[in-house]
N, C-alpha and C positions, 0 to 999 in steps of 0.2 A: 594377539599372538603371544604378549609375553605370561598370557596362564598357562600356558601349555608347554610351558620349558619346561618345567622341575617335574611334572608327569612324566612329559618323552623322556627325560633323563633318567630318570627311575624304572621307568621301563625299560630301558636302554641297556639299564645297568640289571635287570633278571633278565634277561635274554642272554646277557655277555657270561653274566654266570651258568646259567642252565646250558650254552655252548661250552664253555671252559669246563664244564663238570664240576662247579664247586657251589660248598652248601651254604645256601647263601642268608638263611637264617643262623647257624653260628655264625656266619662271619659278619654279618651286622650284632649279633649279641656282642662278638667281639673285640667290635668297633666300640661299641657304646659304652665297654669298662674300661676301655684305654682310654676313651674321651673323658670318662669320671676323672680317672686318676690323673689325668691332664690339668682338669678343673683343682682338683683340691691341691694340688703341686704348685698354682699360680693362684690360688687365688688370696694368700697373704701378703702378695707382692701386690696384687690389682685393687686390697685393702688398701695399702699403706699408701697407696699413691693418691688413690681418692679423697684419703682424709687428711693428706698432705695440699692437695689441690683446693679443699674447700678452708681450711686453713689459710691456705696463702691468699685466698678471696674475701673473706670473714675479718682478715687480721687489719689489712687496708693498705696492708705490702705494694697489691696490685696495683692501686689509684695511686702508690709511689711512685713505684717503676714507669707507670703510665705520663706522671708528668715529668720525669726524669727523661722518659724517651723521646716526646713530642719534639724536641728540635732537630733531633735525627733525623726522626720519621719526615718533616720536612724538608730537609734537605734531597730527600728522595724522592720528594713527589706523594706523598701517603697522607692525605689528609689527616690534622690532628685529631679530628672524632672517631678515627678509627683506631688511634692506639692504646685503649682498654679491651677492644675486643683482640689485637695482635698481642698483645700480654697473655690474655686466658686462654686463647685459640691454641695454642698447644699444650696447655693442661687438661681443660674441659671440654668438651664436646659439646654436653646439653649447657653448660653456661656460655658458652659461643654460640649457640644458636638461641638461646634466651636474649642475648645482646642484639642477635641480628633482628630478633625480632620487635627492641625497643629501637633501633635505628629506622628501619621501616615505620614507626608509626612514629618520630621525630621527625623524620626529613623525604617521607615518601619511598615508597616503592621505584619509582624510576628516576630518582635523584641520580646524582653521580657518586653520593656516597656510600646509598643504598647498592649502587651496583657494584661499587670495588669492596663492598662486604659480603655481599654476594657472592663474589668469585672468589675471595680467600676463603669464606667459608666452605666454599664447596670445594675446594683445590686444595684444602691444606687437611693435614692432620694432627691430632691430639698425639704430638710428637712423646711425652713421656710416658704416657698412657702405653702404647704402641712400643717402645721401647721397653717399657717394663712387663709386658708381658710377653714380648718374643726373649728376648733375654732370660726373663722365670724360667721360661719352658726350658732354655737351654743351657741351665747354671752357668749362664755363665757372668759374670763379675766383674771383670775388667771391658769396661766399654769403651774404652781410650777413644775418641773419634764419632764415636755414632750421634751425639746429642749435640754438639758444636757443630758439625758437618749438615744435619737435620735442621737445626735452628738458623744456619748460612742462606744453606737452601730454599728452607721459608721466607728468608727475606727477599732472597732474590726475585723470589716468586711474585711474593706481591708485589714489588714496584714491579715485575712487569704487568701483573696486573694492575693495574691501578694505571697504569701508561697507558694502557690497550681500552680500558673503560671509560679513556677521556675523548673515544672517538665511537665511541659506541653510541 
């Protein structure tokens, strides 16, 4: 079923125009130079951030913060083996799922650590990543709230995850 979404959608979407009367080759040309200039508007910000991320993984920052965090993290319930990848999980995406997949061939696929990596992986996002580029797009500067509110949030998250996977 799901190959035949983005066909019917695309169909969907020449039929809705040839009823609407509009031409719908400029207006995908149209689309497509807006999305250029979209791209090249954000993409020194989605530079800066990448080479900031692989920086702060490279330098040995993270394996700082990492044991710096570990007695929190247990006070919450969040296994200590998971607080290198809750470090990079919201800067990196492919280096969180590179982690996830060294944790799986440490302690198994259906471990209980593999599973509350599991579901932070899949439930969380590369919060500055995300940030830096809705932001780009929208000049705007002052983020007062969005990154501390974002990174609350994720915790919250996983201890609940991490609670929920101990019954799984």
């Amino acid at each position: 079923m799901s190959k035949y979404i983005v066909p019917v959608f695309i169909v969907s979407i020449i039929i809705l125009g040839f009823y609407k009367k509009v031409n719908i080759y400029d207006s995908f040309v149209e689309g497509a130079k807006e999305s250029l200039k979209l791209v090249f508007s954000i993409f020194p910000y989605i530079a800066t951030i990448m080479i900031a991320v692989e920086v702060f993984a490279l330098s040995g920052i993270a394996d700082k913060l990492s044991e710096l965090l570990k007695p929190i993290f247990n006070i919450f319930g969040i296994p200590s083996e998971l607080c290198h990848l809750l470090v990079i999980r919201p800067l990196s995406g492919n280096g969180s799922i590179a982690m996830l997949e060294n944790i799986f061939e440490t302690y198994g696929v259906d471990s209980y650590i593999s599973k509350c990596a599991s579901v932070i992986v899949g439930s969380n996002e590369t919060i500055f990543y995300v940030v830096s580029l809705y932001f780009s797009s929208l000049k705007t500067k002052k983020l007062r709230y969005t990154i501390p509110v974002s990174l609350i949030t994720m915790f919250i998250g996983v201890v609940i995850s991490c609670f929920i996977c101990r019954f799984i």
